[in-house]
N, C-alpha and C positions, 0 to 999 in steps of 0.2 A: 480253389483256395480263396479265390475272390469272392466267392459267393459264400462262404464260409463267413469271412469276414466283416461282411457286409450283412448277414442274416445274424452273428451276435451284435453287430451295434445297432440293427435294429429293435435286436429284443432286449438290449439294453436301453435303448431309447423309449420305448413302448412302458418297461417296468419303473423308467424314471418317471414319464407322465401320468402313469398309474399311481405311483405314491405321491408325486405331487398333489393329483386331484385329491384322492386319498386325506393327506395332510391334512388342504384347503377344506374339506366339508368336516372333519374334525374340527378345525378350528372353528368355523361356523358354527357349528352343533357346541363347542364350549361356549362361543362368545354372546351365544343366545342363551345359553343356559342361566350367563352372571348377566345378563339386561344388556348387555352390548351394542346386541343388535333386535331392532326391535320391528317384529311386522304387526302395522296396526292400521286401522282405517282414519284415523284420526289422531290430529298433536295438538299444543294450545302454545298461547302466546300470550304475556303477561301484560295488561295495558296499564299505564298510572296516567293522572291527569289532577293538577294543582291548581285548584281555585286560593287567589292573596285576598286576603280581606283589605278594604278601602280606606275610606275617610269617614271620619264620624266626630260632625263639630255644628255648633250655632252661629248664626255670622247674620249680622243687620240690623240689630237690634235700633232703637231707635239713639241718635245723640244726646240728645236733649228732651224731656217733657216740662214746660212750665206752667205754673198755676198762678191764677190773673192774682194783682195785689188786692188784698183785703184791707177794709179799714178797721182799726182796730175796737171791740166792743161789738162787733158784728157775727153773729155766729152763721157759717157758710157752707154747703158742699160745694166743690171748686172739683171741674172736670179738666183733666191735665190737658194741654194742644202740645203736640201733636197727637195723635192717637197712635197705638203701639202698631206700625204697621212693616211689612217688609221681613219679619222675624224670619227666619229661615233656616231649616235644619237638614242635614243630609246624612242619612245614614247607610254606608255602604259596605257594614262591618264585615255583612253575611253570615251572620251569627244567630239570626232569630231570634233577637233577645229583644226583649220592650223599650220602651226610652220615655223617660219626662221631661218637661223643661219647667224648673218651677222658677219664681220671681221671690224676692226679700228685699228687705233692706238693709245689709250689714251695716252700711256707713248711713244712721236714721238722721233727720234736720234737729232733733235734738230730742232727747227722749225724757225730756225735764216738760217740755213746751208742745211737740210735739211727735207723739213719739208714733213707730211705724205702724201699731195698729190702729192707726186714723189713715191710713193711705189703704185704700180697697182698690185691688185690685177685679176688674168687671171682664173675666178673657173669657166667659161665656158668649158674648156679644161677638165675639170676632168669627171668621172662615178661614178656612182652609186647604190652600190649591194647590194641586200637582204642577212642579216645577218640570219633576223629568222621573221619570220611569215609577211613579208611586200611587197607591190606591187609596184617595182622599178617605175610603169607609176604613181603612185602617189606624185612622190617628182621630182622634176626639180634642178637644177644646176645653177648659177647664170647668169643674160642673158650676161653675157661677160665680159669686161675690167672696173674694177673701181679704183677707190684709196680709200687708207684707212682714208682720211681727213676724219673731219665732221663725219656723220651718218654711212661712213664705206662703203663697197661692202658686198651684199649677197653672201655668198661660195653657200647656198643650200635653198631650203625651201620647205616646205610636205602641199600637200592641207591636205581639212578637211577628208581626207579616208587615208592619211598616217601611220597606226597607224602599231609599229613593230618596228624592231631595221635595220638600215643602215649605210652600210659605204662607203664613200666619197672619194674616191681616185684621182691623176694626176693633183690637180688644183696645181700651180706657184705662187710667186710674183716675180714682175720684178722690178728694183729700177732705176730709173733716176739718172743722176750724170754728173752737166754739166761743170763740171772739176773746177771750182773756189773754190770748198769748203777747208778750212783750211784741213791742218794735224791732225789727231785727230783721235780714235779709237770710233765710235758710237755705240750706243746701243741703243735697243727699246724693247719693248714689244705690240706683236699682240695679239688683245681679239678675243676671241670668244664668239659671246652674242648667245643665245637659247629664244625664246622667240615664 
């Protein structure tokens, strides 16, 4: 009777493990079917990576340029001291995009007497040196003689592969002065726009 006993819980035990397995490759064979489980030789991995764009500004410009006194009755071109040097622009937008820097005179010495298209600007004359990480053949100098009326002269401007810090040195302005103007101590202010 012992052996009786012992041969149905065996073959109960046998027909449990049977359905078990049974079950389990069921399952498997469904959970492949809906993407569950997946056999492949290969998976992927999503990578991201943020480049911030930087600084992008002009800084050095010169303080002061003054032009020697004239006497009056005397018609003169006057070359400004200092010369415009030091200018200095960095762009580290990471954008590819070009850059100007052009010069005017919003606030003219007086535009009765002397007004801003007697101030020529000369930024052809000047160079242009790699500060830090920039390709002097990417940025030009202005194509020669302008005045600062109106829209101004360009000192400099960077195509779109410009990108790095440079500086501007040797460009002038020269002032017209065709002796008629009053006695009088003039004053102006030169912008420098970045854009």
């Amino acid at each position: 009777m012992e052996r009786a006993i012992l041969y149905r819980i065996e073959n109960q035990v046998r027909q449990q493990l049977f359905g078990a397995v049974t079950l389990l490759v069921l399952g498997l064979m469904l959970a492949n079917s809906f993407g569950i489980v997946r056999s492949q030789t290969s998976d992927n991995t999503n990578l991201s990576f943020n480049v911030t764009a930087g600084d992008f500004y002009i800084m050095n410009a010169p303080n002061a340029i003054n032009f020697t006194a004239q006497a009056f009755g005397v018609s003169n071109n006057i070359t400004g001291v200092p010369e415009i040097d030091g200018v200095t622009v960095k762009d580290y937008r990471g954008n590819s995009a070009a850059w100007d820097v052009t010069c005017n005179g919003l606030n003219n010495f007086d535009d009765t007497y002397l007004p801003s298209n007697e101030i020529n600007l000369f930024s052809n004359a000047g160079t242009v040196f790699n500060v830090e990480n920039g390709d002097t053949n990417q940025v030009a100098v202005g194509a020669g003689t302008g005045n600062l009326g109106g829209a101004g002269s360009i000192l400099l401007n960077g195509s779109t592969a410009a990108a790095g810090v440079f500086r501007y040195d040797n460009g002038f302005l020269n002032l017209h002065v065709d002796g008629d103007e009053p006695a009088d101590t003039y004053t102006a202010v030169m912008v420098y726009t970045l854009t």
